[in-house]
N, C-alpha and C positions, 0 to 999 in steps of 0.2 A: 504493500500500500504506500503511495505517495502522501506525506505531512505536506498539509499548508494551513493558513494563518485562519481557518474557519474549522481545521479541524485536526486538532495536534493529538499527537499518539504516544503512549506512554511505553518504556519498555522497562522488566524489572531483571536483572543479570542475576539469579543462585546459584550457589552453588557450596558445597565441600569446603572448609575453611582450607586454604595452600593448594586450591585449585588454579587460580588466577582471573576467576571472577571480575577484579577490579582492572589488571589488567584488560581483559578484553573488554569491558566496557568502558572503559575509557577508548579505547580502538575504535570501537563501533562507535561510543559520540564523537569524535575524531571524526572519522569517514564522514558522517553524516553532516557536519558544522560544515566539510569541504565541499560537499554536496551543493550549499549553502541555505542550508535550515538553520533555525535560531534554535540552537541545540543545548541544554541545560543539565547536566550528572551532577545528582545526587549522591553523596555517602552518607546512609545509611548504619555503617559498620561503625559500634563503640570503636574497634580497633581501626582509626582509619589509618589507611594507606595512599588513598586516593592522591592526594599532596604530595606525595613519595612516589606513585607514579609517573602522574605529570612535571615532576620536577619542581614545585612551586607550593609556596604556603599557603594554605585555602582558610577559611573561617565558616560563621554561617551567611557569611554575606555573599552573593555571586564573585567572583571573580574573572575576568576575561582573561580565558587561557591562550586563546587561537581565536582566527574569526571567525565569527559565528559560535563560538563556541566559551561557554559559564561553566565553573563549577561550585560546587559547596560541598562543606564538610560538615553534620550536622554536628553544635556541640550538644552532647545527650544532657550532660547535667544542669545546661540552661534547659534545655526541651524541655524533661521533666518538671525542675524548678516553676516554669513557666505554667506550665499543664496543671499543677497543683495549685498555683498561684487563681489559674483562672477558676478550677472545679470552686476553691474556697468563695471567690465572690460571686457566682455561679449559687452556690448553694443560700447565700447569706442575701441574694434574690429573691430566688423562691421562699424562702424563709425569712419573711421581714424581721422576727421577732429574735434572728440569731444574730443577728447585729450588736447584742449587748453582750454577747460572749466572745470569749478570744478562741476564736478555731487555731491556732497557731500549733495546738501541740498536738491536734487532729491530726492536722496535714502533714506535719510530721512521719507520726507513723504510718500514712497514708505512702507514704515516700518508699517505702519499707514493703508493701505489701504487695502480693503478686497480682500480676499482671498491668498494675503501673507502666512500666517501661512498653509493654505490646499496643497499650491507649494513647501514651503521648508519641509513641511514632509512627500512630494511625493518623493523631492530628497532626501530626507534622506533614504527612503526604500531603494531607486534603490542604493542609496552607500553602505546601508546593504549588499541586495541581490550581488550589482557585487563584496563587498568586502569578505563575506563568504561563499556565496554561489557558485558564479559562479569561483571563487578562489580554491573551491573543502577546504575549510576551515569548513563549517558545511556541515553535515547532513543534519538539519532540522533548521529552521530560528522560531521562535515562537515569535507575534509581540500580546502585552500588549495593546489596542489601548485606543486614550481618549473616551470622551464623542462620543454615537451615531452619532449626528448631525454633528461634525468634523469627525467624522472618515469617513462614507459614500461621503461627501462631496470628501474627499481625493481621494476614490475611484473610485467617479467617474470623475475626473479629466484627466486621460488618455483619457477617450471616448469624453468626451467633448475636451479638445484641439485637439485629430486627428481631429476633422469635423472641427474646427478654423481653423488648419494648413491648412489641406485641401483648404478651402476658399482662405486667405491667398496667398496660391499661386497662385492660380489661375488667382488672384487681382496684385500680383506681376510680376507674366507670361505678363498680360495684361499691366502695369506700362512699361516692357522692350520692346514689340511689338512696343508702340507710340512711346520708347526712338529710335529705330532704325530706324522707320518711319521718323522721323525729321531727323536722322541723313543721312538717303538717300537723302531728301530733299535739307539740305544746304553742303552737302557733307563734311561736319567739323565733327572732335570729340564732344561728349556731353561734355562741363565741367561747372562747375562753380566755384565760385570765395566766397572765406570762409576765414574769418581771415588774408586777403592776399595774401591766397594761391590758384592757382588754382588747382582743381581737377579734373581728367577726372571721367565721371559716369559711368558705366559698362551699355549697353543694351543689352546682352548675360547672359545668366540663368548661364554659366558655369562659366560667372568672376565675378555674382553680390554674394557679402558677404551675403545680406539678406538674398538671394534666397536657397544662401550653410546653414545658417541656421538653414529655415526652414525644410528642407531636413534634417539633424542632428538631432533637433528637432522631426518631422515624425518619424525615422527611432528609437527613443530611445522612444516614448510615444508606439510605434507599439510593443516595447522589452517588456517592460511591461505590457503592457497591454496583447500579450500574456501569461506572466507569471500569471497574476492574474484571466485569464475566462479560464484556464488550471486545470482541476477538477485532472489529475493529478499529478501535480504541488502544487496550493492551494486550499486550503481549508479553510470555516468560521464557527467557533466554536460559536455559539452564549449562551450567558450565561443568565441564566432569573431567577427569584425566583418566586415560586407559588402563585403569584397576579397578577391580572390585567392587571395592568398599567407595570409592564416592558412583560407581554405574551404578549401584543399589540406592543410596542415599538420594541420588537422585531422582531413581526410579518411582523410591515410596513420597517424595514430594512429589512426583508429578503425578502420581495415584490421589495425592492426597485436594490437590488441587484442582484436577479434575471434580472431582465429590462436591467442591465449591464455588463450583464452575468457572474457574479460572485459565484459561487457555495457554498452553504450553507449544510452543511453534518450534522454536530453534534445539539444536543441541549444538555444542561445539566442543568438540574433542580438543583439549589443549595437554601440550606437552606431547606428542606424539613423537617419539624417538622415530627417526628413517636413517636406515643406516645401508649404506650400500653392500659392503662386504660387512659380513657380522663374524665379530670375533667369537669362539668359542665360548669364551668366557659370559659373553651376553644372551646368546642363544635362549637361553630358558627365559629372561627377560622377556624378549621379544616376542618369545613365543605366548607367552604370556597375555602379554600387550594386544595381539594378535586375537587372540581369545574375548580380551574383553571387548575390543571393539565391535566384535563378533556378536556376542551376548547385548552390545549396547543397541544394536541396529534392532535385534531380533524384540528387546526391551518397548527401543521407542521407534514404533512402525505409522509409514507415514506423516513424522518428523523429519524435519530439512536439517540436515547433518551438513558441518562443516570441520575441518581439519587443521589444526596450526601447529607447524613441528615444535618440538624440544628444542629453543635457541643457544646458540652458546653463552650468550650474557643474560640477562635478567632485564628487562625492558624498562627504559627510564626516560621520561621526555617527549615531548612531543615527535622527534625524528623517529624515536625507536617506535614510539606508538606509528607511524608511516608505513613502517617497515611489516607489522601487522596486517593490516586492513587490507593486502591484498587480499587474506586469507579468511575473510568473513563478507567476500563484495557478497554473499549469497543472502546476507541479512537484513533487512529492510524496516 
C-alpha cells in the first residue's frame, strides 16, 4: 500500500530481544523517509537503542534524522509519571468530593502495580498516532517495540478493556436504575454528606460523571482498536533470526495476534549467515540455520519473507542503515 497525507499507515517491528528488530526498523523508516514520506520511528523499548543505531541522541521530542525522516525515544518514567499524573486528576473529576484528599500516596502505589506500564504505553501510541498521524504530520508512524511479552500485552489491551467497559456499564446503568428507584420512593434528591459537604448523586446516565467516562473511555479504546485490526492501516513486521527459539516466539505472537485481530504481513529473516564454501567446523551450524528457515516458511505460510545476511560489523548510522534497505525493498 502507498502512505499519503489522507491516509498514513502504521507499522509495528517484534521481535526476540538481540534479534535486530530496531535495526531493521530503523532501515525500513530509512527506505521509506527516501521514498519521500514524512516518516516518524518510535522507540518503544525501556532498553533503547534506537539513538545507538542511528548514531545520534534522541529524546521524547522528534528529532530530524534524515529527510523526511523523525525519530523518538520514549522516556518511560516520564510516560508513566505522566499517565499517573493524568488518571489522579482524571479521577479527582469524576469525583468532585476527592479534591479534599491528597491522592499522592494512591498514585504512588499505583506506580507499582501491574499493568501500569502496558496502559501508559497504550497512551502513548494513541498521543503518537493522534499527534502525527491523525494531524496529517507523518506519512507513516514506525513503532521500535520492547520485549514480546510487553508488547502483545499492550496490544491487546484495547480488546480487553472494550469487554471491561462494556460490563462496566452495564453495572453502572444498573447502580443508576436502584439510585432512581429510591428516589421515587422517598421523593427526595439522592445526596450524601462528604467532608461537610453535601452532595447531590446523579441517577440519570446523562448527568453521572462515571457513566460520561466510560462512554469516553469506549469510544477512544473502539478508535484504536480500529486503527490497529485495520490491515490497511497496520501492519506487524515480525523480526526473527534462523533459530528456534525466536521462529517459535515468534510464531506464538503471531498466533496470539491473530486471536486479536491484529494482522501480521512481513517476516524478515535477519542475521542469515551465507557462506560460500562452508568450513567443517560450521556445517552443523548451517545446517541448522537451514532447518529453521525451513520450519519458518512452513510456520508463516502466505507471509512475505524477506532475507538480510549476517554483516560483518554491527550497523551504525544512517550509511550503514543504506546498506540495509536493499534487503527489505519487499516491504511497504
Amino acid at each position: 500500500m502507498t502512505p499519503n497525507k489522507a491516509n498514513y499507515i502504521i507499522r509495528f517491528f517484534l521481535g526476540k530481544g538481540g534479534v535486530g528488530k530496531t535495526t531493521t526498523a530503523a532501515a525500513y523508516a530509512l527506505k521509506m523517509a527516501m521514498k519521500g514520506f514524512q516518516t516518524y520511528i518510535v522507540s518503544l523499548d525501556p532498553a533503547h537503542n534506537l539513538g545507538d543505531v542511528l548514531d545520534t541522541e534522541l529524546s521524547d521530542e522528534p528529532k530530524k534524522v534524515y529527510e523526511n525522516l523523525w525519530a523518538i525515544e520514549v522516556n518511560y518514567e516520564k510516560m508513566i509519571k505522566n499517565h499517573l499524573k493524568q488518571l489522579s486528576e482524571k479521577i479527582k473529576d469524576i469525583y468532585g468530593y476527592l479534591k479534599i484528599f491528597n491522592l499522592e500516596k494512591y498514585v504512588d502505589v499505583l506506580r507499582h502495580s501491574p499493568g501500569v506500564e502496558e496502559q501508559a504505553s497504550l497512551d502513548k501510541i494513541i498521543e503518537i498516532i493522534r499527534n502525527y498521524g491523525e494531524k496529517n504530520k507523518a506519512d507513516i508512524i514506525v513503532f521500535d517495540t520492547p520485549p514480546t511479552g510487553l508488547t502483545l500485552r499492550i496490544m491487546a489491551l484495547p480488546t480487553i478493556s472494550l469487554i471491561w467497559i462494556d460490563k462496566l456499564m452495564e453495572l453502572r446503568l444498573a447502580i443508576l436504575e436502584r439510585r432512581r428507584a429510591i428516589t421515587k420512593i422517598t421523593g427526595e434528591e439522592y445526596e450524601v454528606e462528604i467532608g461537610g459537604k453535601k452532595l447531590k448523586i446523579p441517577v440519570d446516565a446523562a448527568e453521572d460523571p462515571i457513566y460520561k467516562e466510560l462512554l469516553n473511555l469506549k469510544s477512544e479504546y473502539d478508535w484504536i482498536y480500529n486503527i490497529l485490526t485495520d490491515p490497511n492501516k497496520t501492519l506487524i513486521a515480525l523480526v526473527i533470526n534462523p533459530e528456534m527459539l525466536p521462529i517459535l516466539e515468534a510464531y506464538r505472537a503471531y498466533k496470539f495476534l491473530s486471536k486479536i485481530g491484529i494482522h501480521t504481513e512481513y517476516i524478515i529473516l535477519n542475521k542469515v549467515l551465507i557462506v560460500r564454501s562452508v568450513p567443517e567446523e560450521l556445517k552443523p551450524k548451517i545446517n541448522e540455520q537451514n532447518k529453521a528457515i525451513e520450519e519458518a516458511r512452513k510456520l508463516f505460510i502466505n507471509k512475505i519473507f524477506t532475507e538480510i545476511p549476517y554483516l560483518p560489523k554491527e550497523p551504525r548510522g544512517i550509511d550503514d542503515l543504506k546498506d540495509i534497505i536493499t534487503y527489505i525493498e519487499n516491504i511497504s
